[in-house]
ZAROTOR-880715 format. One record per residue (C-alpha): residue number from 1; residue in three letters; chain; x, y, z. Coordinates in Angstrom, 3 decimals. Example, Ala and Ser with C-alpha at 12.3 -4.5 7.8 and 13.67 -1.06 7.14 Angstrom:
2
{rec 1; "ALA"; "A"; {12.300; -4.500; 7.800}}
{rec 2; "SER"; "A"; {13.670; -1.060; 7.140}}
***
This chain:
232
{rec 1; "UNK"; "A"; {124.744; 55.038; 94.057}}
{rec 2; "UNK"; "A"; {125.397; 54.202; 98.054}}
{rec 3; "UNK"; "A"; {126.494; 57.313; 98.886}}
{rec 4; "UNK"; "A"; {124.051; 58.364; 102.163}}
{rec 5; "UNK"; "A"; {124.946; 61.748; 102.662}}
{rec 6; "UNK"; "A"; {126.925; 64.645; 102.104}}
{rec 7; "UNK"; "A"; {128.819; 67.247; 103.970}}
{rec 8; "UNK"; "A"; {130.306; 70.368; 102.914}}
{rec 9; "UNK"; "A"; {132.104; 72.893; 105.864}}
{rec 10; "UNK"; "A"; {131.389; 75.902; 103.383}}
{rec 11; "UNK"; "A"; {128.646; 78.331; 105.116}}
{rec 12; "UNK"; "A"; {129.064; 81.029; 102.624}}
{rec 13; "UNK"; "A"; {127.140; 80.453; 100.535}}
{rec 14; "UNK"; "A"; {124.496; 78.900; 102.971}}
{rec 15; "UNK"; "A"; {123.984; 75.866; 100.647}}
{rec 16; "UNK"; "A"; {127.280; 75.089; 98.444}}
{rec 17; "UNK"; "A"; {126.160; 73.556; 94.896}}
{rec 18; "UNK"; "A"; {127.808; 70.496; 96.254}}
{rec 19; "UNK"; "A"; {124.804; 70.641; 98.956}}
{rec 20; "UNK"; "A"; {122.479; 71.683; 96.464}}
{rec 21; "UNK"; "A"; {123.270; 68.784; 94.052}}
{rec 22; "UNK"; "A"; {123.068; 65.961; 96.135}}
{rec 23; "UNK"; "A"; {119.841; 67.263; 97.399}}
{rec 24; "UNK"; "A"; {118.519; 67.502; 93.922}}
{rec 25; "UNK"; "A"; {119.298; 63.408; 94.177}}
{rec 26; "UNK"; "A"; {117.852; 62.775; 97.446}}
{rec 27; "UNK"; "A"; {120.550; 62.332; 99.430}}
{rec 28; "UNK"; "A"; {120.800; 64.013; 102.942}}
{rec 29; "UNK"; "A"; {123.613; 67.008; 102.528}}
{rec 30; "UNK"; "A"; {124.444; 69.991; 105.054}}
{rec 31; "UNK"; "A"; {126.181; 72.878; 104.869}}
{rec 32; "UNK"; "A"; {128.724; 74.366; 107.459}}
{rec 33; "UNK"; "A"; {126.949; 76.538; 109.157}}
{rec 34; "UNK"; "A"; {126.478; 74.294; 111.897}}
{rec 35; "UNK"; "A"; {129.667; 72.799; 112.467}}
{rec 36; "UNK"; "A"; {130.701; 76.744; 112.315}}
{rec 37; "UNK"; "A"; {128.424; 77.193; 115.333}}
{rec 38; "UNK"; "A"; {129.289; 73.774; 117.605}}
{rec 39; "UNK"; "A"; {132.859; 75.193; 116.787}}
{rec 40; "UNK"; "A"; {132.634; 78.194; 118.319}}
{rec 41; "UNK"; "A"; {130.697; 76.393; 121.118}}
{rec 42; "UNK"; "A"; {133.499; 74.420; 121.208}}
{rec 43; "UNK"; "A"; {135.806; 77.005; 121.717}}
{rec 44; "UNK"; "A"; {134.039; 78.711; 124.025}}
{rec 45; "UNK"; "A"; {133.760; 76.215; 126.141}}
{rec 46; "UNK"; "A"; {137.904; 75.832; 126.317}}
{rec 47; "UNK"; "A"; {138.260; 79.467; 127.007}}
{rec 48; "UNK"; "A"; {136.051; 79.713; 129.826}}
{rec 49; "UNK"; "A"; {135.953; 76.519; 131.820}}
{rec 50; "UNK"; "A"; {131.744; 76.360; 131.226}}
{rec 51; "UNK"; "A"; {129.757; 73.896; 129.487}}
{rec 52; "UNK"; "A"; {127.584; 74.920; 126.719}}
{rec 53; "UNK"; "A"; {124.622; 72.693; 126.145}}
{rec 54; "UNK"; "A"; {123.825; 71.132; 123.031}}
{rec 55; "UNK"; "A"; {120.488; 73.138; 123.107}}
{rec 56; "UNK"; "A"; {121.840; 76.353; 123.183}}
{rec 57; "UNK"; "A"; {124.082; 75.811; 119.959}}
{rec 58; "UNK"; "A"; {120.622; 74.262; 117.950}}
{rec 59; "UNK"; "A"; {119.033; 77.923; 119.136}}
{rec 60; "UNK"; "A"; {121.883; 79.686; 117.961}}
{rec 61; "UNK"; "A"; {122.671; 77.998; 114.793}}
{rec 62; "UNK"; "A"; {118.436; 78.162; 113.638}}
{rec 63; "UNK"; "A"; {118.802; 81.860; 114.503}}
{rec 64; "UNK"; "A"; {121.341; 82.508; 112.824}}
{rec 65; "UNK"; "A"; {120.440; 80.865; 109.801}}
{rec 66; "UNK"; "A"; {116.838; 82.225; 109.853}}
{rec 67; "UNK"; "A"; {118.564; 85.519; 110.182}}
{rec 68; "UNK"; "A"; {120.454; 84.665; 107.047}}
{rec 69; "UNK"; "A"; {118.468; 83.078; 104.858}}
{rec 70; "UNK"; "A"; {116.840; 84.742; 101.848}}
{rec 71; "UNK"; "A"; {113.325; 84.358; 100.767}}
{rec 72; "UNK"; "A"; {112.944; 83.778; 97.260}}
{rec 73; "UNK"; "A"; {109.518; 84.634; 95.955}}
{rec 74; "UNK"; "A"; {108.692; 83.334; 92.462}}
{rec 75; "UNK"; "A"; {105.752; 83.153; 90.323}}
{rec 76; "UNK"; "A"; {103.695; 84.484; 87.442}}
{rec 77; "UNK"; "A"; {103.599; 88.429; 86.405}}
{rec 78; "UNK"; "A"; {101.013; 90.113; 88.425}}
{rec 79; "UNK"; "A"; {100.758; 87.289; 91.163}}
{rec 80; "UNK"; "A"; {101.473; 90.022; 94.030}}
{rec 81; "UNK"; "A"; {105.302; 89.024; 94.524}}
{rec 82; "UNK"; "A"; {106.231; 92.470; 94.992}}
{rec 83; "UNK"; "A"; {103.388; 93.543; 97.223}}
{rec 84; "UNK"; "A"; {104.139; 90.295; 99.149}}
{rec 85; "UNK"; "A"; {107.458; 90.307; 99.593}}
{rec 86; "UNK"; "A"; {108.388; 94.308; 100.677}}
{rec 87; "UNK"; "A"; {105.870; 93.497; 103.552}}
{rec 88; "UNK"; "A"; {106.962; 90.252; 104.325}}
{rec 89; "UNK"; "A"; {110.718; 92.086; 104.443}}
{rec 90; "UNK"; "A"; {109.411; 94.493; 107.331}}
{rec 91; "UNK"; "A"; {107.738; 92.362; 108.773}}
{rec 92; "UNK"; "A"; {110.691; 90.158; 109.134}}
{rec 93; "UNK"; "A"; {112.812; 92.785; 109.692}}
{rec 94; "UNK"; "A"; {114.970; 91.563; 106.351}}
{rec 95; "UNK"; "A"; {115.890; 94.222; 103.592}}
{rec 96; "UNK"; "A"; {113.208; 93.679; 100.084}}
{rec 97; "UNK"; "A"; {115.143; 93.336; 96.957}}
{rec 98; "UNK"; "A"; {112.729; 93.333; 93.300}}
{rec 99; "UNK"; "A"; {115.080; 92.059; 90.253}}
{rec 100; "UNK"; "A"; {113.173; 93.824; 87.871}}
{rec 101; "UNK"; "A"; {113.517; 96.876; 89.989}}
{rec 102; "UNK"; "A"; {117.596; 96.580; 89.768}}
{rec 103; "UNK"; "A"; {117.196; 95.940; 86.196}}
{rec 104; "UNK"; "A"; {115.968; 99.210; 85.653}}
{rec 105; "UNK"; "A"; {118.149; 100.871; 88.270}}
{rec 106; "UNK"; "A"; {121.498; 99.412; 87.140}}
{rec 107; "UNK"; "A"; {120.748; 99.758; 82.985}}
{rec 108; "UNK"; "A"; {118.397; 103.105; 83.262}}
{rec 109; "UNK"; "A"; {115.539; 101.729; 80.866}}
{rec 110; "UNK"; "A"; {112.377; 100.122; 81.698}}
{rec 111; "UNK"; "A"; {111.429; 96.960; 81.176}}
{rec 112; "UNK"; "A"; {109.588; 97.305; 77.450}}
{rec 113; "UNK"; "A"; {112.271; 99.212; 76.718}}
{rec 114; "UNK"; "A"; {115.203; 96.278; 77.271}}
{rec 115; "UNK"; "A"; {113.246; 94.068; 75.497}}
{rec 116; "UNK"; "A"; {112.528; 96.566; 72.372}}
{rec 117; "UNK"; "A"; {116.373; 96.911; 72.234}}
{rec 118; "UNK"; "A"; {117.699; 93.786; 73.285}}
{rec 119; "UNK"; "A"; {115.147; 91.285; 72.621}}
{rec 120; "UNK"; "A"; {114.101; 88.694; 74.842}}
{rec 121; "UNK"; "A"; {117.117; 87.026; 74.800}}
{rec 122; "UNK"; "A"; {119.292; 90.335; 75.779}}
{rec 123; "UNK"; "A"; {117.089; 91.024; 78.648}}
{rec 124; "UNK"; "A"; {117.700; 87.576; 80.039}}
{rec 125; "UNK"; "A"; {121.210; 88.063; 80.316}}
{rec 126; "UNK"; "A"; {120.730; 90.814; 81.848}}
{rec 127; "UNK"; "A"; {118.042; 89.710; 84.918}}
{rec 128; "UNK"; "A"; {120.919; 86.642; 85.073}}
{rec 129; "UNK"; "A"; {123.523; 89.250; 85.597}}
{rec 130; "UNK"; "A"; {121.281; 90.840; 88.361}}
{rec 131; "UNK"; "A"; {120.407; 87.183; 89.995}}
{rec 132; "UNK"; "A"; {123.855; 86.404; 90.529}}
{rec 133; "UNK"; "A"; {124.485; 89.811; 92.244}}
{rec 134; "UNK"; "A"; {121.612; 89.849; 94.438}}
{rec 135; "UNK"; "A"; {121.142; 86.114; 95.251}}
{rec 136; "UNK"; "A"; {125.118; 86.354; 97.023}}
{rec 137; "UNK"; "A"; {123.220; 88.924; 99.569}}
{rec 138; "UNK"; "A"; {121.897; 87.617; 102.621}}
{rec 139; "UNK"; "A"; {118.987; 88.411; 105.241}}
{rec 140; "UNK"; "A"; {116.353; 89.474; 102.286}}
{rec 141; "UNK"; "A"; {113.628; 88.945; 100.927}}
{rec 142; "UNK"; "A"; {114.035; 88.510; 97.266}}
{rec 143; "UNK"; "A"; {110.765; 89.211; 94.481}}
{rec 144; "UNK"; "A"; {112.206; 87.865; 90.972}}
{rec 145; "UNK"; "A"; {110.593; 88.550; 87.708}}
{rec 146; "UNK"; "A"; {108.176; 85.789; 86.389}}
{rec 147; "UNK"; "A"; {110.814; 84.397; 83.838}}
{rec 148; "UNK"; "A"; {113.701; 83.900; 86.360}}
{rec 149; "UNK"; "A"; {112.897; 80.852; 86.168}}
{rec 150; "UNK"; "A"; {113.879; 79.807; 82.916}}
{rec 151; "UNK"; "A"; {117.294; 79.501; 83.353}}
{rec 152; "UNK"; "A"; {118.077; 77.101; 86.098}}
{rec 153; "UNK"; "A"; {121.183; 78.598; 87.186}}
{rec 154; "UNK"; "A"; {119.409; 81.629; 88.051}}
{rec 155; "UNK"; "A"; {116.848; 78.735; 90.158}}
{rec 156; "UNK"; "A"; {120.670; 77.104; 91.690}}
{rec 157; "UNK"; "A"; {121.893; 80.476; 92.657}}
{rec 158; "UNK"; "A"; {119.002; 81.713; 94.688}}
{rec 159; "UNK"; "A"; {119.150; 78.700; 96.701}}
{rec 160; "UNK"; "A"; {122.356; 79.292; 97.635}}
{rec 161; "UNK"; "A"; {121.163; 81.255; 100.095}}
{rec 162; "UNK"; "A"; {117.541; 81.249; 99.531}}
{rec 163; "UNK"; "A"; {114.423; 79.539; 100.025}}
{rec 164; "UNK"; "A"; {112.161; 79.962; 97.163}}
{rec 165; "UNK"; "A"; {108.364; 79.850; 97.332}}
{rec 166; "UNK"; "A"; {106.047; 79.567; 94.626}}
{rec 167; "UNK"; "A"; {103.735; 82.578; 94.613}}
{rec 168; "UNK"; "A"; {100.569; 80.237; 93.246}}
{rec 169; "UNK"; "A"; {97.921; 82.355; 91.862}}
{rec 170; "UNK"; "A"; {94.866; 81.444; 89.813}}
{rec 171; "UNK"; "A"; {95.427; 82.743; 86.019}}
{rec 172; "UNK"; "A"; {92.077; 83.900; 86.178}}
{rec 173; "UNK"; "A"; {93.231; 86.077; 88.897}}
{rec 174; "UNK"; "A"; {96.149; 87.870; 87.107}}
{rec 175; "UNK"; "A"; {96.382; 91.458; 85.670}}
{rec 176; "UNK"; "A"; {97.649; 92.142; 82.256}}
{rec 177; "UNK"; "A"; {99.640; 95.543; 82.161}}
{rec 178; "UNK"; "A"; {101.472; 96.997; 79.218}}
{rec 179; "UNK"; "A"; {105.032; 97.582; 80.836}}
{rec 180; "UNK"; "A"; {105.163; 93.419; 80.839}}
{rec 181; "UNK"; "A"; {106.042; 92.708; 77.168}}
{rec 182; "UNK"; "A"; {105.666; 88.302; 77.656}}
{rec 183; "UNK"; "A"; {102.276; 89.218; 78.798}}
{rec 184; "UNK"; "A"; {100.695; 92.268; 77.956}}
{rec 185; "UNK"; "A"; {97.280; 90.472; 77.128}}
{rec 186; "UNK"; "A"; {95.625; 87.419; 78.129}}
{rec 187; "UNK"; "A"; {96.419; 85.458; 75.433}}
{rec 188; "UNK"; "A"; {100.079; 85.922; 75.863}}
{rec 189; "UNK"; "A"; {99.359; 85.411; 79.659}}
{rec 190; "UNK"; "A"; {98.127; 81.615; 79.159}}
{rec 191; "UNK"; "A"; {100.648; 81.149; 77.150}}
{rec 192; "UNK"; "A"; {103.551; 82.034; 79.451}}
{rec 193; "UNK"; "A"; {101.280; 80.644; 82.539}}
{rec 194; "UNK"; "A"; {101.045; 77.310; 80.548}}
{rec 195; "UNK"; "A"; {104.641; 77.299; 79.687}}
{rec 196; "UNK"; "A"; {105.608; 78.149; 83.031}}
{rec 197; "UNK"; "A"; {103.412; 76.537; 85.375}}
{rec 198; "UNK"; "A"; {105.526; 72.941; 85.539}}
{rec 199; "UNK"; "A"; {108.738; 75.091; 86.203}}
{rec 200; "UNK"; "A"; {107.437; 77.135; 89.204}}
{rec 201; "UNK"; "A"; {106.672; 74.239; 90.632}}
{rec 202; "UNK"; "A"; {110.291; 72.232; 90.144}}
{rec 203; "UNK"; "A"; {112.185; 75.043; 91.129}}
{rec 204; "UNK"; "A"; {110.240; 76.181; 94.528}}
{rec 205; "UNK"; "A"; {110.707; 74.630; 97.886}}
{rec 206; "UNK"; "A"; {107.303; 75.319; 99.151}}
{rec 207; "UNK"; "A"; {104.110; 76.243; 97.682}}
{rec 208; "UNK"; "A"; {101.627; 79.175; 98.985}}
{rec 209; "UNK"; "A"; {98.222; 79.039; 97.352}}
{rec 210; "UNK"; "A"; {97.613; 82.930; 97.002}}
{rec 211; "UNK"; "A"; {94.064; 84.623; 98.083}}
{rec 212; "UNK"; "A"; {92.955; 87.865; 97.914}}
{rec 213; "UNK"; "A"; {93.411; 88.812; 101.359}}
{rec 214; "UNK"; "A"; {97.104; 90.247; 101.268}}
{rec 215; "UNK"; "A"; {97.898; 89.940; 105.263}}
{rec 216; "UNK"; "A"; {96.789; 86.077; 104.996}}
{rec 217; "UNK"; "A"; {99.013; 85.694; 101.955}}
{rec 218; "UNK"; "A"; {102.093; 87.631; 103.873}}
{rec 219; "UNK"; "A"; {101.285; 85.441; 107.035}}
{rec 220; "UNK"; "A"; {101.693; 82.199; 104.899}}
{rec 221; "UNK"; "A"; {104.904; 83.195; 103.257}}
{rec 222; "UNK"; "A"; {106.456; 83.830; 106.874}}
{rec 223; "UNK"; "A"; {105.118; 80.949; 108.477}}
{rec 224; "UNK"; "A"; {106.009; 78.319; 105.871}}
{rec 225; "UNK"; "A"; {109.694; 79.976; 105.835}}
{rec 226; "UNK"; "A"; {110.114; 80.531; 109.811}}
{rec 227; "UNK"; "A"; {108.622; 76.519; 110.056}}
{rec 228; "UNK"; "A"; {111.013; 75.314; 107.231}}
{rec 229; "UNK"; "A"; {112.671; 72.639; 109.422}}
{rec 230; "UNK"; "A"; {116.442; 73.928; 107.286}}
{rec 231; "UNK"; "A"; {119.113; 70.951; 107.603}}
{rec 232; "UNK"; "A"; {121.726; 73.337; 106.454}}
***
């Protein structure tokens, strides 16, 4: 109940889930990316006689990690997560990675068609199989399907080397489509907005309140992440 803070020298992942739960408590934890960075500072400095300020290892170690740090975009089906994040990718020069997009690559059905199959259940394990693959990549940006969320170790994973915002857009606002089974009309897509509403906001880091204009929307996403004062 004392304890003040934690450190872990892992730096792969970003955020250990030693980090990650003792931040879930409030208590100050950091990875070990940094200390990987004053080390090499460190070393440096032995090999070559000159003195490398304290400055110049906070600049490397922020860009490193801003370099390496996924965004994690999540948020209700239709709520431009997609759109969103591929130009937020180029326009952070970070590769774009949609989960329901490598569902479909690595099982060769669509979407309706896992759940017609499988069931609901079945296509969960699935997207979970596809989370844990794709949040261990680094340097992306990272679009997950509107019921990622549901299992919170799917939520822990991401931020193991994410930082996941909360695509918030109005309900009223949202597109029903037929290749989304949970929400195919707008009575289903209430339903899952009312169930899922508490969850988006307990799992994200940071919140963007989406408009309509698309460039002010990708301009919030990078500023809130490239801002994000990371204590990793």
């Amino acid at each position: 109940p004392k304890l003040k803070s934690v450190t872990d020298a892992v730096y792969n992942p970003l955020c250990s889930e030693l980090v990650i739960r003792a931040r879930e408590k409030g208590i100050n934890a950091a990875g070990g990316l940094y200390m990987l960075v004053a080390q090499a500072a460190f070393a440096s400095e032995k090999f070559t006689g000159t003195k490398i300020p304290s400055s110049q290892t906070e600049r490397v170690y922020k860009s490193i990690l801003l370099d390496k740090k996924n965004i994690v975009l999540i948020g209700m089906p239709g709520c431009g997560k997609t759109t969103i994040g591929r130009k937020a990718a180029k326009a952070l020069g970070k590769s774009f990675i949609d989960t329901d997009e490598e569902i479909v690559r690595e099982t060769g059905m669509k979407i309706p068609e896992i759940f017609e199959k499988c069931g609901e259940k079945g296509f969960r394990e699935i997207e979970a199989d596809i989370v844990k693959k794709v949040s261990a990549r680094q340097s992306a940006v990272i679009a997950t399907g509107g019921g990622a969320v549901l299992n919170q170790r799917n939520v822990q994973l991401l931020k193991e080397n994410g930082f996941i915002i909360f695509i918030d857009r109005p309900v009223d606002e949202l597109v029903t489509t037929d290749d989304r089974p949970l929400s195919s009309n707008r009575d289903m897509l209430y339903r899952r907005y009312r169930e899922r509403y508490g969850l988006y906001n307990t799992s994200a880091q940071a919140v963007i309140k989406a408009v309509r204009e698309l460039d002010k929307n990708i301009k919030a996403v990078t500023e809130v992440f490239l801002n994000e004062n990371f204590s990793d």
